[in-house]
Every structure is written in C-alpha cells, then in structure tokens.
C-alpha positions as a printed NumPy array, in Angstrom:
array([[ 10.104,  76.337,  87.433],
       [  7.873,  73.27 ,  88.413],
       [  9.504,  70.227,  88.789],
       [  6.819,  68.995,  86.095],
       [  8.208,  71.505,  83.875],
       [  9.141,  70.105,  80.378],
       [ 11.082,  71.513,  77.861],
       [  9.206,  71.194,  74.011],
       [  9.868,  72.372,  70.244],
       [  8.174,  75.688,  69.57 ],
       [  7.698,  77.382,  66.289],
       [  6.073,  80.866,  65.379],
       [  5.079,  80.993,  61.685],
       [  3.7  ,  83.599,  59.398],
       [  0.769,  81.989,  57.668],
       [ -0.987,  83.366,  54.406],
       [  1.888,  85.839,  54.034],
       [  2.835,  87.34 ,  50.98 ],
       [  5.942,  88.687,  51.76 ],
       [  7.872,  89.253,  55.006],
       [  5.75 ,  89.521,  58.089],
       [  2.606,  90.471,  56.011],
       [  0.525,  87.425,  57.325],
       [ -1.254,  86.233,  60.617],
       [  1.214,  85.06 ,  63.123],
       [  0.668,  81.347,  64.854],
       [  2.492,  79.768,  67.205],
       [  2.783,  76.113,  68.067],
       [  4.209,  73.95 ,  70.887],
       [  5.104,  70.575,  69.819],
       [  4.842,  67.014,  71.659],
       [  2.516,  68.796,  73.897],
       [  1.611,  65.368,  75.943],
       [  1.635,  66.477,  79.449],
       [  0.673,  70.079,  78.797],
       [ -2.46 ,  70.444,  80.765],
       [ -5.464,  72.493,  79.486],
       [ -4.655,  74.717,  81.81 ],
       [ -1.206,  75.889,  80.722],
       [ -2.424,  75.527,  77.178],
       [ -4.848,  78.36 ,  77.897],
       [ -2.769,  80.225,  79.819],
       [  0.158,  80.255,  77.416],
       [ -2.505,  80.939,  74.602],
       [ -3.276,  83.891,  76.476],
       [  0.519,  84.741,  77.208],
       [  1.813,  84.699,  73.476],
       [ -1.76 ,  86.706,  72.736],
       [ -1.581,  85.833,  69.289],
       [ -5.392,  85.024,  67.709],
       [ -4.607,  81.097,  68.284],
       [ -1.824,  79.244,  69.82 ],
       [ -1.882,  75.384,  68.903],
       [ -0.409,  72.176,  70.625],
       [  0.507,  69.159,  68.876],
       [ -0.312,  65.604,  69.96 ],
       [ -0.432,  62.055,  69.517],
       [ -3.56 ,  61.375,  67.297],
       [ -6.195,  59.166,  68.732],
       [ -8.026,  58.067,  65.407],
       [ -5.779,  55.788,  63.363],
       [ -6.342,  57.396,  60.083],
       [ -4.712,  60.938,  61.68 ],
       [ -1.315,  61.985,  61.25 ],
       [ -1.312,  64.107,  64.53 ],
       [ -3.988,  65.697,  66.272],
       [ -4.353,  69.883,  67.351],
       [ -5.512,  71.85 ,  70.293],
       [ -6.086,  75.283,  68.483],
       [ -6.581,  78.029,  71.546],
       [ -7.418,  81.653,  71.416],
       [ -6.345,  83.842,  74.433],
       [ -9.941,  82.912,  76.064],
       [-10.722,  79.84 ,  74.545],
       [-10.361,  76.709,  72.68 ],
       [-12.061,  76.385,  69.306],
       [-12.902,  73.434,  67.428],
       [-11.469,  74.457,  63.918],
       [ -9.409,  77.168,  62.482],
       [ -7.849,  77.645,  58.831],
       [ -4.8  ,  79.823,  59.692],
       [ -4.066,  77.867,  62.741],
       [ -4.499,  74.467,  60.498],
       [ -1.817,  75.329,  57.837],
       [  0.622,  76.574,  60.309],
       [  0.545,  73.79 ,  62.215],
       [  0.835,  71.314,  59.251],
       [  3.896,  73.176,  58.43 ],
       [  5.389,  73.695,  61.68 ],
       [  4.772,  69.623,  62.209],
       [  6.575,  68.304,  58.527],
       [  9.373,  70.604,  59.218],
       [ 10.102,  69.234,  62.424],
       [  9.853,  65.501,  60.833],
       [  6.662,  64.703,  60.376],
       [  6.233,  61.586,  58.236],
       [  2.249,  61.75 ,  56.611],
       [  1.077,  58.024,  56.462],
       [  0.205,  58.91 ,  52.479],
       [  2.656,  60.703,  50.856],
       [ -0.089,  63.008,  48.762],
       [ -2.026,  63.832,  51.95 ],
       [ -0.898,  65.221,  55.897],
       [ -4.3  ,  64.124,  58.048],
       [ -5.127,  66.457,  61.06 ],
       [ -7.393,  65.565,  64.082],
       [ -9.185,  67.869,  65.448],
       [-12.204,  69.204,  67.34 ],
       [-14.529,  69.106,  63.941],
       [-12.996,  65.536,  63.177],
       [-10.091,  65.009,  60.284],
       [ -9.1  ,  67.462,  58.098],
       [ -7.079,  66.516,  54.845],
       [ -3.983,  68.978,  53.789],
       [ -2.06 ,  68.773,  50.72 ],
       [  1.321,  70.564,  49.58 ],
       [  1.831,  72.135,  46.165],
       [  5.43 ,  74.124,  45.66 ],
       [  5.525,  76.526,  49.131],
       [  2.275,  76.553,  49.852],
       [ -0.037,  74.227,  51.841],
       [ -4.075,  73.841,  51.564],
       [ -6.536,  72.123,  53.419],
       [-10.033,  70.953,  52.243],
       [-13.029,  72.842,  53.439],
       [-14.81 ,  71.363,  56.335],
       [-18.714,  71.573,  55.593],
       [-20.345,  74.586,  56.521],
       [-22.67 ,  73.8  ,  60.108],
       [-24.961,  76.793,  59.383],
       [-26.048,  78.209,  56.222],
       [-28.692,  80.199,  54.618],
       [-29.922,  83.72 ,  54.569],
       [-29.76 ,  85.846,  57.858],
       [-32.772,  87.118,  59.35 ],
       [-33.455,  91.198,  58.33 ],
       [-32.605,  91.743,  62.319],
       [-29.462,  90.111,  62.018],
       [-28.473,  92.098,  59.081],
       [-29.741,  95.215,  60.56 ],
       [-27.163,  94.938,  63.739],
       [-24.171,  94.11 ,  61.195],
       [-25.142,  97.308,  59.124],
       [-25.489,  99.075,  62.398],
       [-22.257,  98.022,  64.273],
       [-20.073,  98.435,  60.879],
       [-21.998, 101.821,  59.919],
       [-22.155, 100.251,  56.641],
       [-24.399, 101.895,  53.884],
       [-27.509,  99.833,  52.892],
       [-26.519, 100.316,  49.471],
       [-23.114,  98.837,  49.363],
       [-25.042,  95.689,  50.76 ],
       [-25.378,  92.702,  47.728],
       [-25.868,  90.177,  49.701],
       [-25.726,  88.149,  52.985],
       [-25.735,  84.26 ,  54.218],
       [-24.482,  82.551,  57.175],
       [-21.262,  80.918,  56.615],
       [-20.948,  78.81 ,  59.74 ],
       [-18.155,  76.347,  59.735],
       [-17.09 ,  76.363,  63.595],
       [-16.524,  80.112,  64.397],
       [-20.407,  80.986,  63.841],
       [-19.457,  83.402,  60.628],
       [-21.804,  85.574,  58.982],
       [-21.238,  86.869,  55.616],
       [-21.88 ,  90.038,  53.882],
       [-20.967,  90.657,  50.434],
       [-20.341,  94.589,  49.776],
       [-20.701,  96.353,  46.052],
       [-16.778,  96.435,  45.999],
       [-13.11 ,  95.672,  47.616],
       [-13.042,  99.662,  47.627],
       [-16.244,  99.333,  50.119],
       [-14.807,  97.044,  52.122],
       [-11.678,  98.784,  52.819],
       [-13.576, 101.488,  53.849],
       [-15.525, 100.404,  56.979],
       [-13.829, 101.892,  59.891],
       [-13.168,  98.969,  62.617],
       [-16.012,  99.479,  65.076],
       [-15.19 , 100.233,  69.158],
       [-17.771,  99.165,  72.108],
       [-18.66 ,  95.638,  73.029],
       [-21.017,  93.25 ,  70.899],
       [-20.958,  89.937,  72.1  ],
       [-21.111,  87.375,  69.709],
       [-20.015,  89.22 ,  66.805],
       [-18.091,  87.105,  63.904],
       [-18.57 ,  88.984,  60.717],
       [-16.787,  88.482,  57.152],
       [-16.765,  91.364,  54.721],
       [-16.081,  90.398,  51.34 ],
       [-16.021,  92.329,  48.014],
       [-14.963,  91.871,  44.49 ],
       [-11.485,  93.306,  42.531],
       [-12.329,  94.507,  39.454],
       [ -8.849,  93.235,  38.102],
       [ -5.758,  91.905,  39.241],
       [ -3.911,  89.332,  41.045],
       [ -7.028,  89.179,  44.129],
       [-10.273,  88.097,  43.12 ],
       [-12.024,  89.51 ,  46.106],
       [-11.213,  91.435,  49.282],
       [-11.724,  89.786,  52.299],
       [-11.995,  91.838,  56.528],
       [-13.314,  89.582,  59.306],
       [-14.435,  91.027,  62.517],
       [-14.662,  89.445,  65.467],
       [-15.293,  89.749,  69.258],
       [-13.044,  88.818,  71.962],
       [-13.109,  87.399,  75.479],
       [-14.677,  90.717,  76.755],
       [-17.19 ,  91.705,  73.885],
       [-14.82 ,  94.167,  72.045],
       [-15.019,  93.648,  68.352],
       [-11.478,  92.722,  66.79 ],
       [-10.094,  92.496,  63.481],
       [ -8.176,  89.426,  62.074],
       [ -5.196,  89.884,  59.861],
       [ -6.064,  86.721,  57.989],
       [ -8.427,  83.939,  58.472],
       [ -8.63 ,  80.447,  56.91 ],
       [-11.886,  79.446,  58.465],
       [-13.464,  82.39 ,  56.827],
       [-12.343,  82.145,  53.77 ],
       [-12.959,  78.408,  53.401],
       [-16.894,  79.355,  53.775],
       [-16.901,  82.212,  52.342],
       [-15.671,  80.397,  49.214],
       [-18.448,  77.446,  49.555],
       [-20.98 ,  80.723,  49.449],
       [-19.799,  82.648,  46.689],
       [-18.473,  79.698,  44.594],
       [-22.514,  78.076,  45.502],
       [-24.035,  81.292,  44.107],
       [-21.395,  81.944,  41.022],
       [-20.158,  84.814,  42.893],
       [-16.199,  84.014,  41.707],
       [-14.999,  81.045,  39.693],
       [-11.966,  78.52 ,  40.772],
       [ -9.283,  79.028,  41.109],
       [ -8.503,  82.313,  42.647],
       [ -6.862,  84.292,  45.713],
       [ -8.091,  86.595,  48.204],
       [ -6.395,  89.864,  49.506],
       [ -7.026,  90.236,  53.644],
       [ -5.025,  92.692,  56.169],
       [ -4.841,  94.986,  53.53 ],
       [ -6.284,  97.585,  56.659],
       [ -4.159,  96.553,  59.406],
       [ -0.847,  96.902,  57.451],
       [ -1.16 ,  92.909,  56.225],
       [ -0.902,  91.619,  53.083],
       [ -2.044,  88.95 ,  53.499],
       [ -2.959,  86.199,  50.471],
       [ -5.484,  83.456,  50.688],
       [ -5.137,  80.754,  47.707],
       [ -8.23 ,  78.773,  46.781],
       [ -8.987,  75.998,  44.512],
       [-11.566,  73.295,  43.43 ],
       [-10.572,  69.716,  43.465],
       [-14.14 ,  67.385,  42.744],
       [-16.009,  68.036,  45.307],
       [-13.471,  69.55 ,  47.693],
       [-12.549,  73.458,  47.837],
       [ -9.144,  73.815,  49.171],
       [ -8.021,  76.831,  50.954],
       [ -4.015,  77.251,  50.871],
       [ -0.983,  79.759,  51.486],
       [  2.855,  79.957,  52.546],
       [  3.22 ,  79.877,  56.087],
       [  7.43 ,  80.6  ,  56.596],
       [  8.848,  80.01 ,  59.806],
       [ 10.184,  82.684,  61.69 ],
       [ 10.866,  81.433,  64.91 ],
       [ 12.342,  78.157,  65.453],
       [ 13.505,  77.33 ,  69.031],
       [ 12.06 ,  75.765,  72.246],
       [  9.809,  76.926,  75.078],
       [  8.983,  75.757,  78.563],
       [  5.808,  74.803,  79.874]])
C-alpha cells in the first residue's frame, strides 16, 4: 500500500432496478480529492462495471457536488444510470442539497438538476448535441451489424446527448427482443433499439448496444443517457405520451425499469437505485 494511500466511502448500487439485482450496477467512491485520474481509471477498469464514478468538491457555486463518471477505458462527460446512482449514493451518505426540492450535479456536460419523488430519483434531460435523421449509409451498417429486417424498421434519428446515440425505432418490443447481440468489432457503435408494448405496465422496450475499448459491440443492462434522448425523440414526434416507463435488460436477465415524466419544458428520467454495498475501499 502507498504511503499516499487513503481510505474513502464506497457504495455499489443497483440503479433502475425493479426488483432485487434486476438493474445496472454502479459503483461510487466518495470524497475522491486526491484520487488521481490515473487510479480513477484504473479502478474503473478493476470493478469493470459499465461506469465507476468519484465524488468531489464542486467547483461552480450553484453545484451540490461534482462527478467523474469512468468506463473501464474511459471517462465520459454524462451518463443517466451513473447520475442517479450517484445522487443516491451521495444523500445517503449526508448530503445536504442547497434547495431542498432540487440535488445539483456538476459534471462534464455542465449542471444537471435531480429531484426525489417516494424511492425513486430523476434527473432532467440534458439537450440532445446531435439530432436529426441518419444518413441511408448509417442506417444501412446498423441494419447490417444487428441483422435486423428492413421491415421491422419505423424509423431512425440521432439521439446524441454525450454518448453519440443513434436511434432506431422497430415495429414492436417483440422485434426488439429478438435481435441476437452481434459478435466482431465495430468501432464506434452506440445504438438504441426501441419498440412499443402494446399494453401493460412498459410503454416501450428499450436494448442499447454499444462498443467497448477494443471495438467489440456490448450490451447495456440499463441506460439513463439513452433513454433521456430517446424520450426527447419519440415524445418530439408523438411516438409515446408522458408519463410512462420503459422495460430494458429484459435479454440479459435484467429487469430493468426506466420512469419518465414531463415537467414544462423538462423531461425527467427517474428510477430506484437501492444500495447494496455499503463499506469502504482503498485507493
């Protein structure tokens, strides 16, 4: 152990779950002051979770804390499941929010407003950096890579809010669920499925592909980011009306549930996020 070593608060939470361990694991290191990027990324890549976050002092006055969200090969600006777990994880070790209606994050895309309501906690939507139709090409490799059939395609839009997301709306959750996870290595691949329940408690089911540090495409159990733009699309085009919740993990054994509502102009994306581990680490 270094002699620089320092012992901090360190929570794993289930966020978006539904039930017991039926959501997307996060884990966070608190009063990370002294941590250096370094160890950040190399713990990130040691828990191997799809982010690892570090609380800190916040630098902008109007911030409760600020977050370094890190995925085992990088940091990223913004991410929704990582958000809400780490607003938890930092009230229920004592947090105080300077308003008592709002918890203010810092982080790479700026400040990001979170509210509670009974278990669960939502933020609001950061705007979407990319949007629009995709090109026919850019289709054409998603429909490729997923061996998805042309007809199940409605629709497609990019649905960029940090993690460059492209969208593509399917005929049905039933065609959704059944596009096989691809294999082989297609760099820059961030992909969200979604399709519409024809009744019951989900509105919509949601998969979101991804590729990791060495190309392979992944699948996330459940993914704020993704479903905060996907909502700006398909509540933009009438697609689904507020408010309403969407099923993801449903393929990987997950059940995981994503709660979204309108507030004026804001679309808030919320869940539970239970703790699970509570205890400290060294770093």
């Amino acid at each position: 152990m270094s002699d620089t070593s320092l012992v901090h608060k360190f929570h794993e939470l289930d966020v978006f779950a539904s039930g017991p361990r039926s959501g997307n694991p996060l884990a966070v290191v608190h009063d990370a002051v002294g941590v250096s990027e370094q160890a950040m990324q190399e713990f990130a890549r040691w828990t191997n979770f799809s982010e690892t976050t570090f609380l800190l002092p916040p630098t902008d006055p109007d911030a409760d804390y600020r977050v370094r969200i890190f995925t085992p090969a990088s940091e990223l600006p913004f991410a929704g499941h990582p958000t809400v777990g780490s607003a938890t994880a930092w009230l229920a070790a004592g947090g105080m929010p300077q308003r008592e209606d709002r918890v203010v994050q810092e982080c790479g895309v700026g400040l990001v407003e979170l509210r509670q309501a009974g278990d669960t906690i939502a933020f609001a939507a950061p705007p979407l950096i990319r949007s629009g139709a995709l090109r026919a090409e850019e289709l054409a490799q998603i429909v490729e890579v997923l061996q998805l059939d042309a007809d199940d395609v409605v629709d497609s839009a990019w649905v960029d809010n940090g993690p460059s997301w492209r969208g593509v709306r399917l005929r049905s959750a039933e065609a959704v669920l059944a596009v096989t996870a691809p294999s082989g290595v297609h760099d820059g691949f961030h992909v969200g499925l979604v399709g519409p329940h024809p009744a019951g408690e989900c509105a919509i089911e949601v998969r979101a592909f991804f590729n990791d540090s060495t190309g392979a495409v992944r699948e996330d159990p459940v993914t704020g980011s993704l479903n905060a733009s996907l909502a700006q699309w398909l509540l933009g085009e009438g697609v689904v009306s507020a408010p309403y919740v969407a099923a993801q993990g449903s393929c990987l054994g997950r059940a995981g549930r994503v709660y979204v509502d309108v507030e004026g102009d804001d679309i808030w994306i919320g869940g539970r996020a239970p703790i699970v581990v509570d205890g400290t680490v060294t770093l």
